[in-house]
ZAPAKOL-943034 format. One record per atom (N, C-alpha, C): residue number from 1; residue in one letter; atom name; x, y, z. Coordinates in steps of 0.02 Angstrom, whole numbers, plus 50000, padded with zeros to 5 digits. Layout:
N
@n:NUM; res:A; atom:CA; u:X; v:Y; w:Z
...
//
This chain:
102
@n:1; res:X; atom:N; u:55796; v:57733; w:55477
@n:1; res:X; atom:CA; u:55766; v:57695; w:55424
@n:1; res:X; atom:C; u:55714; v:57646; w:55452
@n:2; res:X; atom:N; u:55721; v:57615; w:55513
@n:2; res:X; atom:CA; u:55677; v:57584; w:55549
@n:2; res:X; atom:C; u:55618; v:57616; w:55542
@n:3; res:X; atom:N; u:55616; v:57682; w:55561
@n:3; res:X; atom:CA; u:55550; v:57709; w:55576
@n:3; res:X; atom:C; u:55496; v:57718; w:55512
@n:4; res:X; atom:N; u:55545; v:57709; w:55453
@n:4; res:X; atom:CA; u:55515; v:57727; w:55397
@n:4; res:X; atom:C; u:55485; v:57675; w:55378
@n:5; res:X; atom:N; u:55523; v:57609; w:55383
@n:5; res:X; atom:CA; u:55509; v:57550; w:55374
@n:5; res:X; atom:C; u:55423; v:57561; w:55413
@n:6; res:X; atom:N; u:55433; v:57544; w:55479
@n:6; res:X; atom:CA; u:55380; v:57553; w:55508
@n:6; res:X; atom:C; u:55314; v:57598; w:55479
@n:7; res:X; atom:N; u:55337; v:57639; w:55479
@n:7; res:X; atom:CA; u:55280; v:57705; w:55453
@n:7; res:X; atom:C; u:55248; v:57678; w:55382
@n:8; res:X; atom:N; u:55274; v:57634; w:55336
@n:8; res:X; atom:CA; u:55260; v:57602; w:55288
@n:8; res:X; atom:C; u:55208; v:57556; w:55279
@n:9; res:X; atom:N; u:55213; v:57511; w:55343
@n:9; res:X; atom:CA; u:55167; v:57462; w:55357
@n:9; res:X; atom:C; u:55101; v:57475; w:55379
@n:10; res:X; atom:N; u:55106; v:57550; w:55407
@n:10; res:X; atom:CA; u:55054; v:57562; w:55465
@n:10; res:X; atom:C; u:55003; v:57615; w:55395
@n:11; res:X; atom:N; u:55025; v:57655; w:55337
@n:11; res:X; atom:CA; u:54995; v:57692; w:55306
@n:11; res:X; atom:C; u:54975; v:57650; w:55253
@n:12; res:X; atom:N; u:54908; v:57664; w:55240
@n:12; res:X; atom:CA; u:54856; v:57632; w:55172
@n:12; res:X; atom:C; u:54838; v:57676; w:55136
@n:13; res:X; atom:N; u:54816; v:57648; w:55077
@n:13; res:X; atom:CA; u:54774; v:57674; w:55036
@n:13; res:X; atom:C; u:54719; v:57644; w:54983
@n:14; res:X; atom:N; u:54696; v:57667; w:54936
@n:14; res:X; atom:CA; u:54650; v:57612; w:54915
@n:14; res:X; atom:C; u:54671; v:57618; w:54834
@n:15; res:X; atom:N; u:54722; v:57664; w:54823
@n:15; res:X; atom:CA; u:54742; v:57647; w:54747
@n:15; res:X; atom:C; u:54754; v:57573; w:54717
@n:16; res:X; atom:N; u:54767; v:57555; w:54653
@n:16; res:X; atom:CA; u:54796; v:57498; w:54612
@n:16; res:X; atom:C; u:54830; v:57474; w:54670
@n:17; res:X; atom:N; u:54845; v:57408; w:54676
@n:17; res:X; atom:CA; u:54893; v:57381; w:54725
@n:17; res:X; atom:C; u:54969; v:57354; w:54653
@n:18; res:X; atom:N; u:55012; v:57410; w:54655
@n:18; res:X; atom:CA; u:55065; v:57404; w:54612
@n:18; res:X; atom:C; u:55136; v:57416; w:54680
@n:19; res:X; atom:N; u:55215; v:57387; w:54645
@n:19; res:X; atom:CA; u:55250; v:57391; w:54709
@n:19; res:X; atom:C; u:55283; v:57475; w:54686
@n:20; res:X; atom:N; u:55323; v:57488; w:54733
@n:20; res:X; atom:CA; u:55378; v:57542; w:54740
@n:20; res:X; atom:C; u:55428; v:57520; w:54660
@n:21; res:X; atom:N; u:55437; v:57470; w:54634
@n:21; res:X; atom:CA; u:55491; v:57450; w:54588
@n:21; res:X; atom:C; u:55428; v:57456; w:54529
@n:22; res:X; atom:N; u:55388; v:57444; w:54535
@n:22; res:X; atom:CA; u:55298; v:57450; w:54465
@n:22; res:X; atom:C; u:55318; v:57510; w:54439
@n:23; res:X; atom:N; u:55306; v:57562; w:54494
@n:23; res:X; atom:CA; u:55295; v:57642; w:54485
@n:23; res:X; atom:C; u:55345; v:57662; w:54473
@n:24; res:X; atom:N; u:55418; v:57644; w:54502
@n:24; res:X; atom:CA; u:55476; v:57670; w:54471
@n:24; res:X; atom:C; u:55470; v:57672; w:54405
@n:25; res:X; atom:N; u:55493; v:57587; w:54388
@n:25; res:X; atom:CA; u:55489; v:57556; w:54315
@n:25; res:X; atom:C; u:55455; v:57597; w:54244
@n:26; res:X; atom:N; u:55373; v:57629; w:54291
@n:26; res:X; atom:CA; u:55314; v:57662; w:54217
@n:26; res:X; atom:C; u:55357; v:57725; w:54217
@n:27; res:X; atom:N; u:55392; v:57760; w:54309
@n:27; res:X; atom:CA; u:55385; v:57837; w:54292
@n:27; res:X; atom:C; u:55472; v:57841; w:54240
@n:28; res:X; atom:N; u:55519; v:57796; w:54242
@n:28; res:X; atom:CA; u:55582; v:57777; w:54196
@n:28; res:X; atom:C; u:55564; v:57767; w:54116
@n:29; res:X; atom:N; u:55508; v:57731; w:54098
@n:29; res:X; atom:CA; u:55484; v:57720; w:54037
@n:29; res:X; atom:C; u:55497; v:57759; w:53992
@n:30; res:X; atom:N; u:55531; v:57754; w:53916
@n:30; res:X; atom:CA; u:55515; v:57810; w:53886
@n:30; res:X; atom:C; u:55465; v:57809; w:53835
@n:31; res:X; atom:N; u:55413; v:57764; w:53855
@n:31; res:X; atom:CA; u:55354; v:57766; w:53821
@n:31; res:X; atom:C; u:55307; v:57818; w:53856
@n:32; res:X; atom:N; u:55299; v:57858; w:53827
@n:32; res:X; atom:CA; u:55255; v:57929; w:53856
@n:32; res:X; atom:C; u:55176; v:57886; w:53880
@n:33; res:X; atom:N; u:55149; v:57823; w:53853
@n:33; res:X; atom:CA; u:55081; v:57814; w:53902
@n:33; res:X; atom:C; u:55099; v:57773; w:53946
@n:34; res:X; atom:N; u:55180; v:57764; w:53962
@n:34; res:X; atom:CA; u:55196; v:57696; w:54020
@n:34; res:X; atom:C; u:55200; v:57747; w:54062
@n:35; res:X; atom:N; u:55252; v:57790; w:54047
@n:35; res:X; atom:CA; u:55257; v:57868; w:54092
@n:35; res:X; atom:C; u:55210; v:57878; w:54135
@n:36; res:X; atom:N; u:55155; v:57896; w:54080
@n:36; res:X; atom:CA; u:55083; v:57964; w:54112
@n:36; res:X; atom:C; u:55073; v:57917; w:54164
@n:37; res:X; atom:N; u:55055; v:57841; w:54140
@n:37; res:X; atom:CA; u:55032; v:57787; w:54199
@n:37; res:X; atom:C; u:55058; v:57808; w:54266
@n:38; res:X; atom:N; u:55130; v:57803; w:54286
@n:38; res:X; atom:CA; u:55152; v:57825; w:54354
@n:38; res:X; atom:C; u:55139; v:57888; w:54369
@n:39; res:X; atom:N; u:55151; v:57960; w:54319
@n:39; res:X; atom:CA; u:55131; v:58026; w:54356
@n:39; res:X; atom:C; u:55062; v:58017; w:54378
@n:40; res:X; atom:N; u:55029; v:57986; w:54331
@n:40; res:X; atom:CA; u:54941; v:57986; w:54374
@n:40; res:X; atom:C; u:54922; v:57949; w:54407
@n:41; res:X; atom:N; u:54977; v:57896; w:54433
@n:41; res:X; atom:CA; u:54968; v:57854; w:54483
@n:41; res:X; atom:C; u:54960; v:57921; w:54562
@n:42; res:X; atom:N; u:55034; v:57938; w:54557
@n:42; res:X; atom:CA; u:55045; v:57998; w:54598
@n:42; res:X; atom:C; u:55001; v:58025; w:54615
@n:43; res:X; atom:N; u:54977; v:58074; w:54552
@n:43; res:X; atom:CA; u:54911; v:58091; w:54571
@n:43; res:X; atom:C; u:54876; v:58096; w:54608
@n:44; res:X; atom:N; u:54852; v:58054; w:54581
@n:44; res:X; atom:CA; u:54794; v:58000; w:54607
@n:44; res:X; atom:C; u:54788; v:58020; w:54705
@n:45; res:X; atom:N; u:54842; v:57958; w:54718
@n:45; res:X; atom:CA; u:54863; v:57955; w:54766
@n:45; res:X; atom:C; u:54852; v:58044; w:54813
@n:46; res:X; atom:N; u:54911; v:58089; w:54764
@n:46; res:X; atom:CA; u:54902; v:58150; w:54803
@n:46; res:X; atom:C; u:54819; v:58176; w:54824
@n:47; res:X; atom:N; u:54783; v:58166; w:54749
@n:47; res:X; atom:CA; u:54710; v:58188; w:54782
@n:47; res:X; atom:C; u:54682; v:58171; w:54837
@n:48; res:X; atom:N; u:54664; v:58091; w:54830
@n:48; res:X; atom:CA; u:54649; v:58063; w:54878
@n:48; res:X; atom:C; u:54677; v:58077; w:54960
@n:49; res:X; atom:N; u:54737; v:58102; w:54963
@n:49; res:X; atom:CA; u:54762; v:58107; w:55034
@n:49; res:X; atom:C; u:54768; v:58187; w:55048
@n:50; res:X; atom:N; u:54768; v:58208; w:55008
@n:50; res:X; atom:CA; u:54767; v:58283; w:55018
@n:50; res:X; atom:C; u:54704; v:58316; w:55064
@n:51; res:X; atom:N; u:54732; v:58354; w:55116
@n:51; res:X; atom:CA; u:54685; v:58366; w:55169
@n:51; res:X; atom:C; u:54675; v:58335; w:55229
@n:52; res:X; atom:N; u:54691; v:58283; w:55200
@n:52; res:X; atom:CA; u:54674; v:58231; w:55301
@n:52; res:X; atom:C; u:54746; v:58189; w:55304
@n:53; res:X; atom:N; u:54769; v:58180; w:55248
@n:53; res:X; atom:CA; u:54838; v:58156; w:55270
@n:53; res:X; atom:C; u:54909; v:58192; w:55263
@n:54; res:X; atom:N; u:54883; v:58224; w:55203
@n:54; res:X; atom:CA; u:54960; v:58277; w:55182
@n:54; res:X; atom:C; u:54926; v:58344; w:55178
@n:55; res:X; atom:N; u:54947; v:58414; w:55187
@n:55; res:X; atom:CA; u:54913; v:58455; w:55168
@n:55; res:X; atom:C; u:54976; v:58521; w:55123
@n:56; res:X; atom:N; u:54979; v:58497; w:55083
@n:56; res:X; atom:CA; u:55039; v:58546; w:55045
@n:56; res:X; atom:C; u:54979; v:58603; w:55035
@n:57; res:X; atom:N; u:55031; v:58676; w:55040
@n:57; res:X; atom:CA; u:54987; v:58737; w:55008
@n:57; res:X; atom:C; u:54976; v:58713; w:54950
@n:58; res:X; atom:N; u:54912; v:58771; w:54953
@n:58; res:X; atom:CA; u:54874; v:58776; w:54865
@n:58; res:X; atom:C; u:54941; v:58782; w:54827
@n:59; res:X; atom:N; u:54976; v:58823; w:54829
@n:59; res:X; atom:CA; u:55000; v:58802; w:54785
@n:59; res:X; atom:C; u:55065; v:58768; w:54738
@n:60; res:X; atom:N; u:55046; v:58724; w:54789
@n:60; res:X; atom:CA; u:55098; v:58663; w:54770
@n:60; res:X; atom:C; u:55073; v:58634; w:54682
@n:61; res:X; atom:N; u:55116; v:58626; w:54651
@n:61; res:X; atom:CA; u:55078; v:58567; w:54584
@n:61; res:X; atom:C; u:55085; v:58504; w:54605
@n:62; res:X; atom:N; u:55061; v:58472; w:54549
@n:62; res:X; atom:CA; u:55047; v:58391; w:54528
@n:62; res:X; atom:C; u:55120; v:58371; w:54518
@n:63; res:X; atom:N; u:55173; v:58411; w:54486
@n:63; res:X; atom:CA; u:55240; v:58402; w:54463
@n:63; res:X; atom:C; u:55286; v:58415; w:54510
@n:64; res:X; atom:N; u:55268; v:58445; w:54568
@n:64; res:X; atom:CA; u:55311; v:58464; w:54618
@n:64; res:X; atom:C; u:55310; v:58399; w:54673
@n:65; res:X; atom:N; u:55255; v:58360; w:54679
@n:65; res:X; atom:CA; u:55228; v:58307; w:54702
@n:65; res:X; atom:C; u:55266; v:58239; w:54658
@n:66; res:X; atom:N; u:55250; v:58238; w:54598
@n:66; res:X; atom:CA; u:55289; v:58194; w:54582
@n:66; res:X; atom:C; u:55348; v:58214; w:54567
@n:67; res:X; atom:N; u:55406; v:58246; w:54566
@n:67; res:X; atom:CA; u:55477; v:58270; w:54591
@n:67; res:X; atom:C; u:55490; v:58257; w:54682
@n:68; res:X; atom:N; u:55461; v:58239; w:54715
@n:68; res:X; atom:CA; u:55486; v:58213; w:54760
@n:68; res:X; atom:C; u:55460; v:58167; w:54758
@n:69; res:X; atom:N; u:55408; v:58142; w:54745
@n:69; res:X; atom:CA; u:55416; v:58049; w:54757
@n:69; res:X; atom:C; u:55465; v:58016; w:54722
@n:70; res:X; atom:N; u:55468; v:58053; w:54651
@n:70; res:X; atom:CA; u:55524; v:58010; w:54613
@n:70; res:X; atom:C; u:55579; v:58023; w:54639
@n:71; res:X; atom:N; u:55617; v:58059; w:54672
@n:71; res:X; atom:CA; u:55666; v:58108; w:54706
@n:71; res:X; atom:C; u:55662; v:58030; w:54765
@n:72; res:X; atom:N; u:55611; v:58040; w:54794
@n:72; res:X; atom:CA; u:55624; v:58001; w:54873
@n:72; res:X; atom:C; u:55639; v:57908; w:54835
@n:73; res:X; atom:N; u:55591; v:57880; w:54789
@n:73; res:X; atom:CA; u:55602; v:57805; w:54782
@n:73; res:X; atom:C; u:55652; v:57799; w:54751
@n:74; res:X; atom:N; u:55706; v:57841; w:54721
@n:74; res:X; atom:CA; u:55733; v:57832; w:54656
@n:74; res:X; atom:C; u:55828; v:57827; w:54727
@n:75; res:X; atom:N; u:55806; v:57855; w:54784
@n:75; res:X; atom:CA; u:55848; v:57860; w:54825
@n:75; res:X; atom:C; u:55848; v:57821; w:54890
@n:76; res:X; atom:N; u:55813; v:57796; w:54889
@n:76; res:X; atom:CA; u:55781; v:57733; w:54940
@n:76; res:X; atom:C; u:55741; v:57663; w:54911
@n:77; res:X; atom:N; u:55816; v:57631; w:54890
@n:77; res:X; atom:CA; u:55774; v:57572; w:54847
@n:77; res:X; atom:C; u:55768; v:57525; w:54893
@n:78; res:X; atom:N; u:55781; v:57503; w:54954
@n:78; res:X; atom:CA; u:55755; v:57470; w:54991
@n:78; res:X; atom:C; u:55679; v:57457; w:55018
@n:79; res:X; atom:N; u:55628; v:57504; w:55002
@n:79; res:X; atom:CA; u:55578; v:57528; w:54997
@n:79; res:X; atom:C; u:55544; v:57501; w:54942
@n:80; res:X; atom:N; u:55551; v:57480; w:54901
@n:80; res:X; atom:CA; u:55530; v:57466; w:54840
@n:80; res:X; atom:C; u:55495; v:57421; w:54817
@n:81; res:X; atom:N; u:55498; v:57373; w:54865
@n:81; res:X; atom:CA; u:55442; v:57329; w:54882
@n:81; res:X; atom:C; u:55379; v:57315; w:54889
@n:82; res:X; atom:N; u:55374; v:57368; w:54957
@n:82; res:X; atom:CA; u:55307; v:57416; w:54981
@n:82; res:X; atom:C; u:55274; v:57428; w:54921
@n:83; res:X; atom:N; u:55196; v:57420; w:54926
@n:83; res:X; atom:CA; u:55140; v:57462; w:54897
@n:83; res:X; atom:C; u:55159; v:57515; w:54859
@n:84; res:X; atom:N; u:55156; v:57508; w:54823
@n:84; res:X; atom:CA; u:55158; v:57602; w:54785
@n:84; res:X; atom:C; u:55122; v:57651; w:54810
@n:85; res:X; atom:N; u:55041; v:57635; w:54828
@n:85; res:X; atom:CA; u:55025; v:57682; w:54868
@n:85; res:X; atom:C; u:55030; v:57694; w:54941
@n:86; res:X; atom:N; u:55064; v:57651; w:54981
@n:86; res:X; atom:CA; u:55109; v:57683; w:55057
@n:86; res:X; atom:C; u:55159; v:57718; w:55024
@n:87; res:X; atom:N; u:55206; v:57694; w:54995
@n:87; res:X; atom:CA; u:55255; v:57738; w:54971
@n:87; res:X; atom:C; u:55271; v:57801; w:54958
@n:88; res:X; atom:N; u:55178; v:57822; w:54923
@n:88; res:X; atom:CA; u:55188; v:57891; w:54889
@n:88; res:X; atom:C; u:55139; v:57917; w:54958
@n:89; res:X; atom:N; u:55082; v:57896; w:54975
@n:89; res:X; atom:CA; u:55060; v:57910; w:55039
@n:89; res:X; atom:C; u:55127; v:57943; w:55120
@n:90; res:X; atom:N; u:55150; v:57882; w:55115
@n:90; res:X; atom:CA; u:55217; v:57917; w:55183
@n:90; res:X; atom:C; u:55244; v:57967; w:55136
@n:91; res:X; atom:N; u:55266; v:57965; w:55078
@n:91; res:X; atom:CA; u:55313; v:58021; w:55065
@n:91; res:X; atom:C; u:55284; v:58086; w:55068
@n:92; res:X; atom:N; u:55209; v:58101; w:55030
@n:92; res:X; atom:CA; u:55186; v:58157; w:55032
@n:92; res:X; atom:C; u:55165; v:58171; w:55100
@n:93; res:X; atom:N; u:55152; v:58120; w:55147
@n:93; res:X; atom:CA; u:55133; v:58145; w:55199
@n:93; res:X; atom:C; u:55205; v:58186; w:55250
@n:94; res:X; atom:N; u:55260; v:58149; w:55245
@n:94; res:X; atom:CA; u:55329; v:58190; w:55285
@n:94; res:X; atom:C; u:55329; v:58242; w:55243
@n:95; res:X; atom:N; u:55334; v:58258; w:55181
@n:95; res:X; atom:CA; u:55357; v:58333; w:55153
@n:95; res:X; atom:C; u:55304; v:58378; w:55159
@n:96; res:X; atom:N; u:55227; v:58350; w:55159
@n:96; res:X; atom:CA; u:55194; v:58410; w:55185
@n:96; res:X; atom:C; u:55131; v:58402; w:55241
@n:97; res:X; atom:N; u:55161; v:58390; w:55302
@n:97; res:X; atom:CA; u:55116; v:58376; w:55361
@n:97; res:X; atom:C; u:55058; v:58410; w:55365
@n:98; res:X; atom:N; u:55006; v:58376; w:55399
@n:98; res:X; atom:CA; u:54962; v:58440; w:55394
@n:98; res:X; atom:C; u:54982; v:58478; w:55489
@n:99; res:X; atom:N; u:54951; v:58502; w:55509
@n:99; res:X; atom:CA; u:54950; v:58539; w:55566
@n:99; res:X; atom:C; u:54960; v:58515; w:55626
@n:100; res:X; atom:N; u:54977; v:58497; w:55657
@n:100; res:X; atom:CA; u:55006; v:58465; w:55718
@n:100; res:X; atom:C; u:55034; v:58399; w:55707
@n:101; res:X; atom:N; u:55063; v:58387; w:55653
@n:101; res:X; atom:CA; u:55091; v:58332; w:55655
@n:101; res:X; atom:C; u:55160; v:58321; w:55615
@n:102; res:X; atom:N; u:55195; v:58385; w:55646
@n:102; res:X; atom:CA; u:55264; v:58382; w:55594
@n:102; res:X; atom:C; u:55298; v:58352; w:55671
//
């Protein structure tokens, strides 16, 4: 858990600055535009890092992406603190490395 901790601090991004408990909170909502807010936070996020930081096959979805972030914060609330976008940044980056760096 240390390392994750670590790995947290060290990964950026330039999305909304919202926490790990923000993004929970919209993607729990059952207001369908508090919702969309967190899946397209995800998003977001996935575009932007896709290729130089995470490289899931083509054909991964948008829903398969957000099923494990919500999967990973919803099970690591100690984390929750952190940036929303390190959060979803480290996560997509461990589940799909790109090439020499698993």
């Amino acid at each position: 858990m240390k390392k994750l901790l670590a790995a947290l601090l060290f990964v950026s991004s330039s999305a909304h600055a919202i926490t790990g408990n923000e993004l929970l909170a919209s993607l729990e909502n059952k207001e369908p535009g508090v919702r969309v807010y967190g899946l397209g936070y995800i998003s977001a996020v996935a575009d932007m890092t896709r290729g130089t930081i995470q490289c899931p096959n083509p054909n991964v979805t948008y829903g398969q992406a957000q099923d494990v972030v919500i999967k990973f914060v919803k099970e690591n609330p100690e984390i929750r603190h952190f940036p929303a976008s390190q959060i979803v940044t480290f996560i997509l980056k461990q589940t799909w490395p790109c090439k020499g760096e698993i």
